[in-house]
C-alpha positions as CSV (number, residue, x, y, z in Angstrom):
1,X,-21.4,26.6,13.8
2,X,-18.9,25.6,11.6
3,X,-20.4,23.9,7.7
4,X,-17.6,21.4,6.5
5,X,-18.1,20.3,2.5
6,X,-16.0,17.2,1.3
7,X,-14.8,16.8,-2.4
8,X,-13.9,13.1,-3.6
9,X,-10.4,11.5,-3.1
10,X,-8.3,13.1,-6.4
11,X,-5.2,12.6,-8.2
12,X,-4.1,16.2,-8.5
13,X,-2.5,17.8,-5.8
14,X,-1.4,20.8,-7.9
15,X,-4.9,21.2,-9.7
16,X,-5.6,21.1,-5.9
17,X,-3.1,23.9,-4.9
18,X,-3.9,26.0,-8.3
19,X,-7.3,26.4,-7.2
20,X,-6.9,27.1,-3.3
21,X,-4.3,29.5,-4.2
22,X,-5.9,31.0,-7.1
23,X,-2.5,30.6,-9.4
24,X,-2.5,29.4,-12.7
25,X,-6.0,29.5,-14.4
26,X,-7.4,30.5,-11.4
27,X,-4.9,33.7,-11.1
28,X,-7.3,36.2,-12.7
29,X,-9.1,34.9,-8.9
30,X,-6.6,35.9,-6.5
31,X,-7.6,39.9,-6.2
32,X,-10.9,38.7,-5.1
33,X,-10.5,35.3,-3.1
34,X,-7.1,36.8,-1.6
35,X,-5.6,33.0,-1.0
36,X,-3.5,32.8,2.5
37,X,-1.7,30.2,4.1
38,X,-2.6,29.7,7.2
39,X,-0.5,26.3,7.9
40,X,1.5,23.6,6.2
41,X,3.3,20.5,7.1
42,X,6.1,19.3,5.4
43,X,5.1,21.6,2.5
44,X,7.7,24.2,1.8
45,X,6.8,26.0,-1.5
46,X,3.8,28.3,-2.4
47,X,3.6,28.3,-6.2
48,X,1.3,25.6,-6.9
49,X,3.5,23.0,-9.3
50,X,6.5,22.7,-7.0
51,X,3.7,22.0,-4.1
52,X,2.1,19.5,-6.4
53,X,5.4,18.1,-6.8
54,X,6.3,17.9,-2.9
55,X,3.2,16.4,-2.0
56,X,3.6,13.7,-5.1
57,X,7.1,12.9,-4.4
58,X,5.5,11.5,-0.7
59,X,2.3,9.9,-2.1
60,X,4.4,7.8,-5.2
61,X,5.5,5.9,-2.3
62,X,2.4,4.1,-2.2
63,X,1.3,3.4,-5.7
64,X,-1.3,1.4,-4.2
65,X,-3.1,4.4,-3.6
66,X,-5.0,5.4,-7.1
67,X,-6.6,8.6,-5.2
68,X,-3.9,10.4,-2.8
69,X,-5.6,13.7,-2.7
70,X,-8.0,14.2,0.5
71,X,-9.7,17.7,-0.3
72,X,-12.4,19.6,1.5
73,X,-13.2,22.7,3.2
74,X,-14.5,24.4,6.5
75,X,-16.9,27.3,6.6
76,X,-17.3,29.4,9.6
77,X,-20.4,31.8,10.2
78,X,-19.4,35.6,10.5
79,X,-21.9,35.9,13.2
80,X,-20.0,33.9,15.7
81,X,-17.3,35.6,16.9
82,X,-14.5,33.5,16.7
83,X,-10.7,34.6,16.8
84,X,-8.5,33.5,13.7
85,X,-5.9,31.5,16.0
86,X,-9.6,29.7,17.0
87,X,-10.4,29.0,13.9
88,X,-7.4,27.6,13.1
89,X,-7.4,25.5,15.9
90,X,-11.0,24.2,14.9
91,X,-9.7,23.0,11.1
92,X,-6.2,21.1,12.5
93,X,-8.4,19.4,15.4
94,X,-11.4,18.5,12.3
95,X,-8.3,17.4,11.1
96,X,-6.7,15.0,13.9
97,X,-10.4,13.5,13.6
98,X,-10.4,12.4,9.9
99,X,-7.1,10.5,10.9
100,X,-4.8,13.6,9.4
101,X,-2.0,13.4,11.9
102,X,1.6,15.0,11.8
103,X,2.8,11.9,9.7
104,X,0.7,13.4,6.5
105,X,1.9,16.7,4.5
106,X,-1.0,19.3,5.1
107,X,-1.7,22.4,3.2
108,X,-4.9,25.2,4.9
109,X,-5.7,28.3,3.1
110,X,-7.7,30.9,3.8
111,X,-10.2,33.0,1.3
112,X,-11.8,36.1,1.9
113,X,-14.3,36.1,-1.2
114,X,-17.2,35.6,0.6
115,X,-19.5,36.9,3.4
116,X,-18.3,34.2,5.8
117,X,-14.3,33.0,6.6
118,X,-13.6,30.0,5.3
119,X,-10.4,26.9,5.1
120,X,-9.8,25.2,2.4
121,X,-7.5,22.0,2.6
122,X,-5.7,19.9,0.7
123,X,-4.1,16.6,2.7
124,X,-2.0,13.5,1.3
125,X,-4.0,10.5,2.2
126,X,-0.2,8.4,2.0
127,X,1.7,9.6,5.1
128,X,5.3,9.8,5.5
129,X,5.1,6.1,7.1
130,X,3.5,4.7,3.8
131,X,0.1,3.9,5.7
132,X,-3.1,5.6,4.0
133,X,-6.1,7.2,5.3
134,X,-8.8,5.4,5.2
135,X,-12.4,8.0,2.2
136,X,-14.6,4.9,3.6
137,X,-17.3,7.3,4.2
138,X,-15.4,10.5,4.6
139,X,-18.5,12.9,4.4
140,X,-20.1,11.4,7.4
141,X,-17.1,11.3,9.4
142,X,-16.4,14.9,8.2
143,X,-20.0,15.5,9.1
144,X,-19.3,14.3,12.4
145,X,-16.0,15.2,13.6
146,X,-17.1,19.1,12.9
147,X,-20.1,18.5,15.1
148,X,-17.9,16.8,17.7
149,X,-15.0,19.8,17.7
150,X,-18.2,22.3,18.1
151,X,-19.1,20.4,21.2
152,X,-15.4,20.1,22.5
153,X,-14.5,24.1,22.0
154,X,-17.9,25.2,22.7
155,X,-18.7,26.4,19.7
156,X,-22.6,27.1,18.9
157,X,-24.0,23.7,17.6
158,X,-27.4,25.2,16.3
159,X,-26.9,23.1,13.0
160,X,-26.8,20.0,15.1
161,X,-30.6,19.2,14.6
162,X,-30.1,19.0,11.1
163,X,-27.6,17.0,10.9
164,X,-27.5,13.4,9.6
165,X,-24.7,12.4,12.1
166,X,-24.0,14.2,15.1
167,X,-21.3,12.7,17.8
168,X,-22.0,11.0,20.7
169,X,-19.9,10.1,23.3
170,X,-21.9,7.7,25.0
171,X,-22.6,5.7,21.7
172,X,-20.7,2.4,20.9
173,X,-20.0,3.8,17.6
174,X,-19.3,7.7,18.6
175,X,-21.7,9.5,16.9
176,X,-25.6,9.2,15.9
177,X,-27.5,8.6,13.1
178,X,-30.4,11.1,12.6
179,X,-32.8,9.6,10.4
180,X,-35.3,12.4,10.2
181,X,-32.7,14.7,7.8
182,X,-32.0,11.9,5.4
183,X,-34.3,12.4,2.2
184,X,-35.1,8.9,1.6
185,X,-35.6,8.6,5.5
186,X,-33.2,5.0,5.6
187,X,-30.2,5.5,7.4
188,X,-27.1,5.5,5.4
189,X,-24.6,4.3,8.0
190,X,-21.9,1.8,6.7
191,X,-22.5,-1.6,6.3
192,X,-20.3,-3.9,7.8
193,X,-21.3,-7.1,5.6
194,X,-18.3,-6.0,2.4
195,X,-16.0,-7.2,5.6
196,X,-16.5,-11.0,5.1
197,X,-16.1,-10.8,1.7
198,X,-12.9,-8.5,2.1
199,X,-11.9,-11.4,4.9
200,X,-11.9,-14.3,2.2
201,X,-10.0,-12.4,-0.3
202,X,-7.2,-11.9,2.2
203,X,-6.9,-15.6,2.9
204,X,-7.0,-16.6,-0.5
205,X,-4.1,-14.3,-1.0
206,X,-2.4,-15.5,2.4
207,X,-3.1,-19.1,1.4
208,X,-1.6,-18.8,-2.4
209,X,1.6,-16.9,-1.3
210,X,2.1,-19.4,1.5
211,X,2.2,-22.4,-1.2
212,X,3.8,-20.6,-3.7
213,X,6.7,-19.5,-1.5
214,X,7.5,-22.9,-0.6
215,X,8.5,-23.7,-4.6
216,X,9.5,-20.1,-5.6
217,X,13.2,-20.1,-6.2
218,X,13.4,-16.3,-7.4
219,X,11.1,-13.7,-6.9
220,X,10.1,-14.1,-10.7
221,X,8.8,-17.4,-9.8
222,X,7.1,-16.4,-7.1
223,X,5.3,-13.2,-9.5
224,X,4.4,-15.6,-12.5
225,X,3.3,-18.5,-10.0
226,X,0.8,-16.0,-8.3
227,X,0.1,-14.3,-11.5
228,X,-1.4,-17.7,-12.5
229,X,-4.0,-17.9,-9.7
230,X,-5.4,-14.2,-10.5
231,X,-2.9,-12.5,-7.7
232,X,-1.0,-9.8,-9.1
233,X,2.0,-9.0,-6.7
234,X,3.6,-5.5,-6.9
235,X,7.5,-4.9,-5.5
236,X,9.5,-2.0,-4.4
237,X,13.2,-2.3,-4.5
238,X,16.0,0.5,-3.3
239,X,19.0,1.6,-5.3
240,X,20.6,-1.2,-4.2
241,X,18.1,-3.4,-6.0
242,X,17.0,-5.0,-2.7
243,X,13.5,-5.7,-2.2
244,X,11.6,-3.1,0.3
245,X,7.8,-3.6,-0.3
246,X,5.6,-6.0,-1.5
247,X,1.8,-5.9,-2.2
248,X,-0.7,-8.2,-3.8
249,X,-4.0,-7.2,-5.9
250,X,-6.5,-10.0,-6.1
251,X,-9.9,-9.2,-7.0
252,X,-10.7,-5.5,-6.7
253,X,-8.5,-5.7,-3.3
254,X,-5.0,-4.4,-2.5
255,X,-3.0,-5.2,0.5
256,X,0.5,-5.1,1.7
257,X,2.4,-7.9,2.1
258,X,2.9,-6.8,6.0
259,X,-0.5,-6.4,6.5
260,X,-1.0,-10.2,6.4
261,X,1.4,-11.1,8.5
262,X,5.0,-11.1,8.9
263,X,6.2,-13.6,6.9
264,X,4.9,-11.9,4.1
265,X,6.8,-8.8,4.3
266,X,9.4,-7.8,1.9
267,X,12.3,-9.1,4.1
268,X,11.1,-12.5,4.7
269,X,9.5,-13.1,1.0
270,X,13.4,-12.3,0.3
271,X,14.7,-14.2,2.3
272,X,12.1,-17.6,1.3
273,X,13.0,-17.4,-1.9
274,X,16.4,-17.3,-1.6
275,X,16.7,-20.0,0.5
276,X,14.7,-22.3,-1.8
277,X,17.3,-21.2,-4.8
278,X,20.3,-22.4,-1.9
279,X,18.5,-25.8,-1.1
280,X,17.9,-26.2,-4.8
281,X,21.2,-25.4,-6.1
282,X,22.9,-27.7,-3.6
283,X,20.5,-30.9,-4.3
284,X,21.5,-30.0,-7.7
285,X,25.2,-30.2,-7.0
286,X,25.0,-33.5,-4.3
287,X,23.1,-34.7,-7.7
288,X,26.3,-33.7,-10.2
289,X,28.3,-35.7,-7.4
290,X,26.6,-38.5,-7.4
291,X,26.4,-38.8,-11.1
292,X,29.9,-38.5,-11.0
293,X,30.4,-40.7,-8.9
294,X,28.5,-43.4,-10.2
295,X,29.8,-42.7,-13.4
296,X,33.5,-43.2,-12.2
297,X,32.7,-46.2,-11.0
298,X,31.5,-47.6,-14.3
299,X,34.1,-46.5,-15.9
300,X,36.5,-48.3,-13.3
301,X,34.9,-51.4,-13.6
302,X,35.1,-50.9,-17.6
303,X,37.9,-51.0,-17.1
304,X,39.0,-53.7,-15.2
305,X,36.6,-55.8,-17.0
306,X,38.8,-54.8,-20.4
307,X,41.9,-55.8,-18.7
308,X,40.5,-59.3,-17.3
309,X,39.1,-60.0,-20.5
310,X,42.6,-58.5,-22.7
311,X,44.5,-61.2,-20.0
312,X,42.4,-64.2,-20.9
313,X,42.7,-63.3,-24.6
314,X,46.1,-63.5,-23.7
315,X,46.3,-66.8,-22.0
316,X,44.4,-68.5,-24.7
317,X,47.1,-67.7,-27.3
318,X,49.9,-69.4,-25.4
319,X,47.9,-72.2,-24.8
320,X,47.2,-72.3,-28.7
321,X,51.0,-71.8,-29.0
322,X,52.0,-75.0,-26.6
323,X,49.8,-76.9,-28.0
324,X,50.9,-76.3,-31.4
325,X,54.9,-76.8,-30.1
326,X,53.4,-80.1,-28.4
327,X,51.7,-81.7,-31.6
328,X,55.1,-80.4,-33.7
């Protein structure tokens, strides 16, 4: 009967990795807690800085994400006789639960300070894909998923009565709210209301980008056009200075450019834009020719209209001349 305990989302994976692995200020720790790795993914160090470092170089990808670090840890009772490979096998399936698949860089350790065996781990919420894992809730789900892996590997499940949320495969929602261990009695499950307001923001953003992009003739346009109707938009560009990734922050909300559909992913906010500057640059030219046109013209019939009136001038003194020769 395995105890889980979740800390809140962080921002420091190597105060993260300095305490599992007792290094740093925690060294004068490691005789007693006698830190192991048990399993990493895509983590190849084991001083604490350089895995800060690895794990940081993934989660900078997506600077949306304020709090990369998922943190908690697994405690297993000494009573229960459970193999280490077992135990093991418990903490990467708890894992696979709270949406910690193999696109997310992973680090278990094991301590041996205390009476029972227990896992501590430290998980990037930004996977190798970009996409982040969801803290909405993560104690519950924690809460459950341990209660659910008990059940699966046949674990004892003596803790389940006390339990606020205990899985359950024939409910709707997959697990069960037990009302009776909550102190204030009210069940805490998540409310589903936040949605519509989370709905509206997105289609004020959707709405805003659509109309700016159909003005925007650089992306600078676009940024200061959205900037004045409260939507901050963030871009990622590659060495080649091409843009990659877009996302827009309106209102306490952050979403990805992709995520509301596709013409408002990186590529095809590129390519708008761009195409406005082409249409605009060529009306801007047909303009130049017209003007120059027009103004050719004028000049022409300038022209002409000097020359007609240099030839009457012209005529006029030979008729004074004749008549003068005439009168002589």
């Amino acid at each position: 009967m395995p105890v889980g305990k979740f800390s809140k989302s962080g921002t420091s994976f190597s105060g993260a990795a300095e305490y599992d692995l007792a290094q740093g200020k925690y060294r004068k720790d490691n005789k007693m807690k006698k830190p192991e790795i048990l399993f990493s993914n895509d983590i190849y160090s084991d001083f604490y800085k350089e895995i800060g470092r690895e794990f940081r170089h993934i989660s900078n990808s997506n600077k949306n994400c304020k709090k990369p670090v998922m943190k908690f840890s697994i405690s297993f009772d000494p009573n229960e006789n459970i193999s280490d490979e077992l135990k093991l096998k418990f903490t990467k399936m708890v894992l696979l639960e709270m949406g910690v698949t193999d696109d997310h860089q992973v680090l278990i350790t094991r301590h041996s300070d205390k009476e029972h065996d227990h896992h501590h781990i430290i998980a990037n919420r930004v996977g190798l894909n970009e996409k982040v894992i969801s803290d909405s809730f993560a104690i519950n789900r924690l809460e459950t998923s341990i209660d659910k892996i008990e059940k699966i590997l046949g674990f004892e499940n003596n803790l389940a009565s006390k339990r606020r949320y205990v899985y359950d495969e024939k409910s709707e929602k997959g697990y069960q709210v037990q009302l009776d261990n909550f102190s204030n009695k009210k069940e805490k499950t998540p409310t589903r209301n936040a949605k519509k307001g989370v709905e509206a923001k997105k289609k004020y953003i959707q709405s805003e980008v659509e109309k700016a992009l159909a003005i925007a003739k650089s992306l600078n346009d676009l940024y200061i056009i959205l900037r004045m109707n409260q939507i901050e938009m963030q871009m990622r560009f590659n060495n080649d200075k091409k843009l990659t990734g877009v996302s827009f922050d309106y209102n306490n909300l952050s979403v990805k450019g992709s995520a509301l559909g596709t013409k408002f992913k990186a590529s095809n906010i590129d390519k708008a834009v761009e195409s406005n500057f082409i249409i605009s640059k060529s009306l801007k030219s047909k303009e130049q020719i017209f003007d120059s046109e027009i103004n050719s013209k004028m000049t022409d019939e300038y022209i002409e209209i000097n020359e007609f009136e240099k030839n009457k001038m012209f005529i006029e003194d030979i008729a004074k001349i004749n008549n003068i020769i005439n009168y002589k």
